[in-house]
Every structure is written in C-alpha cells, then in structure tokens.
Backbone as JSON Lines, residues from 0, in Angstrom:
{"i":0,"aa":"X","n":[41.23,54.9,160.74],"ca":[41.09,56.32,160.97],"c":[42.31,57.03,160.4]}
{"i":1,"aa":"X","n":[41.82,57.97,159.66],"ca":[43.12,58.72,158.93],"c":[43.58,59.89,159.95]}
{"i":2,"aa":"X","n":[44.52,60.26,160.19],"ca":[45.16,61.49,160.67],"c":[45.02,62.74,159.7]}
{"i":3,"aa":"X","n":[44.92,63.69,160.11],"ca":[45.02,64.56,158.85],"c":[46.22,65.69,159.83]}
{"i":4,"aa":"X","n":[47.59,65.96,159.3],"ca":[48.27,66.71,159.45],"c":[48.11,68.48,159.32]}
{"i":5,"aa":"X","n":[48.18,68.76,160.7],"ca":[48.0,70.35,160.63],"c":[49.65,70.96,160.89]}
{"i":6,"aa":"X","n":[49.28,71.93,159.71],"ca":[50.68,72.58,159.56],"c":[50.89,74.07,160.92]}
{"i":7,"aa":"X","n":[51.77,73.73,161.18],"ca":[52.24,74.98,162.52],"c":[51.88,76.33,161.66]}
{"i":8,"aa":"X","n":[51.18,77.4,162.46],"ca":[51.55,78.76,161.94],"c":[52.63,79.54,162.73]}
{"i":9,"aa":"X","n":[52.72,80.24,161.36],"ca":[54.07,81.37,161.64],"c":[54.0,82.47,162.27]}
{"i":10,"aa":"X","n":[54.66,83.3,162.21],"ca":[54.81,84.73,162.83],"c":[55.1,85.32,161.71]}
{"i":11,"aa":"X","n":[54.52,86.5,161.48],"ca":[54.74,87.56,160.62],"c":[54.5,88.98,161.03]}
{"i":12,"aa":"X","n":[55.58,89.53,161.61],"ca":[55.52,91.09,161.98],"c":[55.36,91.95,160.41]}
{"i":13,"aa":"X","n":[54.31,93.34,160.72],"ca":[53.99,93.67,159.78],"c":[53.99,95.52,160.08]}
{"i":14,"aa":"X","n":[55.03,96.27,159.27],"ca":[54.84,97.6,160.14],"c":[53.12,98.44,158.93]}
{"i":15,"aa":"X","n":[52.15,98.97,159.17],"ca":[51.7,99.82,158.98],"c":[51.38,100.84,158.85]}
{"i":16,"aa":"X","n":[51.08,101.53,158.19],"ca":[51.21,103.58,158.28],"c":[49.96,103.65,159.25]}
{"i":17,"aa":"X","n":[49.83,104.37,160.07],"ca":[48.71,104.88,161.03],"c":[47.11,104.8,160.67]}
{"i":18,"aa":"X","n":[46.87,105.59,159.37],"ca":[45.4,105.44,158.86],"c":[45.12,104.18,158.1]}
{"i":19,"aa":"X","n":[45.85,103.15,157.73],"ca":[46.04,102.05,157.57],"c":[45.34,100.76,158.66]}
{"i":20,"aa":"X","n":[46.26,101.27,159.37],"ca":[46.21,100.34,161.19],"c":[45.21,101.06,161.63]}
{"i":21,"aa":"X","n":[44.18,102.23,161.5],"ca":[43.44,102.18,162.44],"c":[42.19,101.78,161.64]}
{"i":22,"aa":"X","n":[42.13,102.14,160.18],"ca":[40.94,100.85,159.17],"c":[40.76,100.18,159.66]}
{"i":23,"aa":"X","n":[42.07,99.2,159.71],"ca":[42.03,97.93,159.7],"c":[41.41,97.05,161.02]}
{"i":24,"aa":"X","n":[41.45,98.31,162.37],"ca":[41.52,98.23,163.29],"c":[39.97,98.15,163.32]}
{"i":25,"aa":"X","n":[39.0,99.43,162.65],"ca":[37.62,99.56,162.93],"c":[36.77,98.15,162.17]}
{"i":26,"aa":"X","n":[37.53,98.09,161.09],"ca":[36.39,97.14,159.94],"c":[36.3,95.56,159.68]}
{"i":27,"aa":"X","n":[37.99,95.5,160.61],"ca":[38.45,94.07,161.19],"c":[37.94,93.25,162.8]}
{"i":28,"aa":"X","n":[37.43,92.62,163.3],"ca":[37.01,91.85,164.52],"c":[38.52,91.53,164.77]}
{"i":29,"aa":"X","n":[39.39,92.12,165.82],"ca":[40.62,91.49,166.42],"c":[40.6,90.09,166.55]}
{"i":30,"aa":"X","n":[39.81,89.26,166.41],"ca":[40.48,87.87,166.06],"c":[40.5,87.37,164.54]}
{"i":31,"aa":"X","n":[39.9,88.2,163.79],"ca":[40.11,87.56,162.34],"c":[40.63,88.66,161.55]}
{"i":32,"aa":"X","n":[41.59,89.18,162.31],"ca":[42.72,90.05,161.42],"c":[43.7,88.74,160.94]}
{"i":33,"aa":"X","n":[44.09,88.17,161.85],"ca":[45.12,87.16,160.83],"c":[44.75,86.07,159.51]}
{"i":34,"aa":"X","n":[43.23,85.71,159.95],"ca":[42.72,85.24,158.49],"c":[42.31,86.49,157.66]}
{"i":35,"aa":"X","n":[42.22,87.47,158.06],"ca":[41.67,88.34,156.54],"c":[43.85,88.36,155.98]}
{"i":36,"aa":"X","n":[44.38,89.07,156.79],"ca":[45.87,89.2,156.21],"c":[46.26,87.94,155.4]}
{"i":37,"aa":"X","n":[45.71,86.7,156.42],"ca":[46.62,85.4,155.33],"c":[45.47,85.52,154.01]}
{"i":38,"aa":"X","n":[44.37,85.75,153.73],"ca":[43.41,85.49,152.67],"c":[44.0,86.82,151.93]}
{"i":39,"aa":"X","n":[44.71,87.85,152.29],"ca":[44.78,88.95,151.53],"c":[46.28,88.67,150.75]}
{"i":40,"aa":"X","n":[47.2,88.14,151.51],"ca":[48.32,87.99,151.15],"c":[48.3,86.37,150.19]}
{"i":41,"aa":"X","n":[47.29,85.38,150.08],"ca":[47.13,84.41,149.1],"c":[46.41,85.66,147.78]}
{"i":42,"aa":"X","n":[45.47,86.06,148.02],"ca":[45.39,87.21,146.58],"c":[46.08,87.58,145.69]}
{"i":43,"aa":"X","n":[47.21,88.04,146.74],"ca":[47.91,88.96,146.17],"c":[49.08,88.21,145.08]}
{"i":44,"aa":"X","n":[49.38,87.18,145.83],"ca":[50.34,86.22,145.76],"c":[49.49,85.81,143.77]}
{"i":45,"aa":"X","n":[48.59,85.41,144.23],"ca":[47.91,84.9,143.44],"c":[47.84,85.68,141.85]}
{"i":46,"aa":"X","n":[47.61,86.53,141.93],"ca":[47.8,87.76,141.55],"c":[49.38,88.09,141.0]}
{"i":47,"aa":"X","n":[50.19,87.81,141.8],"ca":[51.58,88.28,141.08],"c":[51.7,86.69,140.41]}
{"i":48,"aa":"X","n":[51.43,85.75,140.34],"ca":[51.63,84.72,139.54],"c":[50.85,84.45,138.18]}
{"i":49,"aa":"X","n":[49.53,85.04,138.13],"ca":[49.44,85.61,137.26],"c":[50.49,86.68,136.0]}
{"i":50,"aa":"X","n":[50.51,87.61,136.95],"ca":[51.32,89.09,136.45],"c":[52.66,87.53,135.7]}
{"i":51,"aa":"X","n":[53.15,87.02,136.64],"ca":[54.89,86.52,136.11],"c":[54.08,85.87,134.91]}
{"i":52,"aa":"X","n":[53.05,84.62,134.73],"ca":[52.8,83.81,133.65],"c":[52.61,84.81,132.34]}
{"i":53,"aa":"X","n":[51.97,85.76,132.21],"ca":[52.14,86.88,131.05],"c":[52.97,87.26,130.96]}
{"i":54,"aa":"X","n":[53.97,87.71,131.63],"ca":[55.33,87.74,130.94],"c":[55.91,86.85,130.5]}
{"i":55,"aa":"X","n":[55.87,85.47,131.6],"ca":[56.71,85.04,130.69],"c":[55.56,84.15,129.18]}
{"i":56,"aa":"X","n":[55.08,84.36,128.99],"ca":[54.0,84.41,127.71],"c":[54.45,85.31,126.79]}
{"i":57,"aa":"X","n":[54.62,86.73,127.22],"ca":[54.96,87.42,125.9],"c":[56.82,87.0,125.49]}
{"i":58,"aa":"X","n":[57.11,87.05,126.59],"ca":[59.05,86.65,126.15],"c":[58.66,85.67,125.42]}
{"i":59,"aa":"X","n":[58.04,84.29,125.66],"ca":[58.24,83.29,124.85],"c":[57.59,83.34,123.42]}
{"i":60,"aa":"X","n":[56.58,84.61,123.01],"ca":[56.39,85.12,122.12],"c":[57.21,85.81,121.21]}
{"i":61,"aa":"X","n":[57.79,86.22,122.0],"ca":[58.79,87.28,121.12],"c":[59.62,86.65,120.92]}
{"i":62,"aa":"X","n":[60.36,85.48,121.28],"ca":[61.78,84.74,120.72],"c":[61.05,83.8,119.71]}
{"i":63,"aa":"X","n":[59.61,83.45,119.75],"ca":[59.27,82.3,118.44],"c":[59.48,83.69,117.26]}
{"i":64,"aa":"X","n":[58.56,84.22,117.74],"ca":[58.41,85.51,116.48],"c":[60.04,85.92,115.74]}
C-alpha cells in the first residue's frame, strides 16, 4: 500500500476593495472561495510565466541578432 503525502495548507490574508468582496461574496459558495482564489492565483501565476518566457525570448533574440 502506497502512502500518498498531503501537503499542509497555508494562510493567506487578502485585503479587498468593497465591490470586489461583496461579488465575490454573492457569486462564490463560502466554502469554495479558497479553491476558486487558489485556482485563480495558479492562472495568474501561470500567466506571468508565460509573460517572463517571451521576454526572455525576445532578449535572447536581440543579442543573436
């Protein structure tokens, strides 16, 4: 029988602007606000690693050139 290791979750305080927090408040089910935030914040993440690989794509363009 294999074990499969579960990783601890964290704490992440998060301040919001008002019409923000109360969206989030109507269109979210209070128990799956923390999986939509962690699925929103892998996006995003996802997303700026993208954004860095094109840059650094064009720098390494521009020094062959």
């Amino acid at each position: 029988m294999t074990r499969t290791k579960i990783e601890p979750k964290l704490t992440l305080t998060v301040s919001l602007n008002s019409r923000l927090f109360k969206r989030l408040k109507s269109e979210i089910e209070p128990r799956q606000v923390s999986a939509f935030v962690e699925k929103a914040i892998a996006k995003e993440l996802g997303a700026y690693d993208q954004q860095l690989e094109r840059e650094q794509q064009k720098f390494v363009k521009k020094l062959i050139d």
